[in-house]
C-alpha positions as MATLAB code, in Angstrom:
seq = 'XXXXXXXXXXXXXXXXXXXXXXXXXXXXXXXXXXXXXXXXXXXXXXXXXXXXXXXXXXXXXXXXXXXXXXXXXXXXXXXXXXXXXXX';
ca = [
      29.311  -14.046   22.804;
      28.220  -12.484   26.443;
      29.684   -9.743   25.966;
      28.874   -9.131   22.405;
      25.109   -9.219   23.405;
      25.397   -6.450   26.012;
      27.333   -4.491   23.160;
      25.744   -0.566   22.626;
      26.010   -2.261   18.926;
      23.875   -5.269   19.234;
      21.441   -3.041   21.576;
      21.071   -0.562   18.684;
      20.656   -3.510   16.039;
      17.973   -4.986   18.524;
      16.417   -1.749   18.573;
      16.231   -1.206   14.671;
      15.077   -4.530   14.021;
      12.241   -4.419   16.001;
      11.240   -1.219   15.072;
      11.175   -2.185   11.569;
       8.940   -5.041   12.632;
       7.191   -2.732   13.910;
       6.637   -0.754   11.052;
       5.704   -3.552    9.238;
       3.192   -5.373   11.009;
       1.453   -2.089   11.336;
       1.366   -1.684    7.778;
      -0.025   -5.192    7.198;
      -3.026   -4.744    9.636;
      -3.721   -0.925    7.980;
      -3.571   -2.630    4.423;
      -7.402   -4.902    5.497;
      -8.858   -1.094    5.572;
      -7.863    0.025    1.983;
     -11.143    2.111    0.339;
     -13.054   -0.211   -2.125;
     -11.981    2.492   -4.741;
      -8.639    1.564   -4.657;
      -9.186   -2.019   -4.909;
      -9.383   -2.605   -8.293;
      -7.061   -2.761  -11.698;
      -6.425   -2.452  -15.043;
      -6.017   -5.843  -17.010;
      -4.666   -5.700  -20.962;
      -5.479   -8.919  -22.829;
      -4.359   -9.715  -26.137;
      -6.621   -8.080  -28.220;
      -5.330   -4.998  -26.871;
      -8.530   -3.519  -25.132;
      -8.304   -2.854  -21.260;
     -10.603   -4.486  -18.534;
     -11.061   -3.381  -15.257;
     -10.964   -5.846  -12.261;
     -12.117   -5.706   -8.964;
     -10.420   -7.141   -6.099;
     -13.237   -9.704   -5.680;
     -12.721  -10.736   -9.585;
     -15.367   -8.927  -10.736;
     -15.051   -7.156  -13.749;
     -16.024   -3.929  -13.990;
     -18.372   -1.572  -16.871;
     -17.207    1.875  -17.436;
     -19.226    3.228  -15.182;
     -18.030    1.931  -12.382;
     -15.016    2.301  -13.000;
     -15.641    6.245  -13.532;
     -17.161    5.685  -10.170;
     -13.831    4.680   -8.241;
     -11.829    7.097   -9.806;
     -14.590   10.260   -8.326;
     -14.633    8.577   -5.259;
     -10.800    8.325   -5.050;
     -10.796   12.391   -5.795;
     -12.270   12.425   -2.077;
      -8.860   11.285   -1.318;
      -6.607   13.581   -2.228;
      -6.428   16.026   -0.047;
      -4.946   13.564    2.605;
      -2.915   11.181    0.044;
       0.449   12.149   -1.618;
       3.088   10.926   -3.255;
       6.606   11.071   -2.140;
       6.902   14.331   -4.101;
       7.927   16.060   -0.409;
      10.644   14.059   -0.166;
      12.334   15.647   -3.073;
      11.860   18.948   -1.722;
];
């Protein structure tokens, strides 16, 4: 077991894993910053009309939600998809 631990093998699997826990944990403490106007989604009920719901549980009136959706046009310009990736 020694000497598989100072292995370039387990070094390199060290190394990966805890850069990917690094990725993630950065990506949990960036997710508490999210814009308000992304916080928010669609909700179908059984009637077959749409609702729109806030993260706090509020539901939202059409305006609002024609609100979010300008204020997440500010966005755009530094948000993509993974579009470039295909390319």
């Amino acid at each position: 077991m020694a000497e598989f631990k100072e292995s370039d093998c387990y070094k390199a699997a060290l190394l990966i894993c805890s850069s990917g826990s690094a990725i993630l944990t950065e990506m949990l403490r960036l997710s508490n910053y999210i814009p308000d106007p992304f916080l928010f989604i669609c909700v179908n009920n059984k009637k077959g009309t749409e609702r729109y719901v806030a993260a706090n549980g509020k539901v939202l009136n059409a305006e609002d939600v024609k609100l979010r959706y300008a204020l997440q046009l500010r966005y755009l310009d530094i948000l993509f998809d993974m579009e470039y990736c295909k390319n």
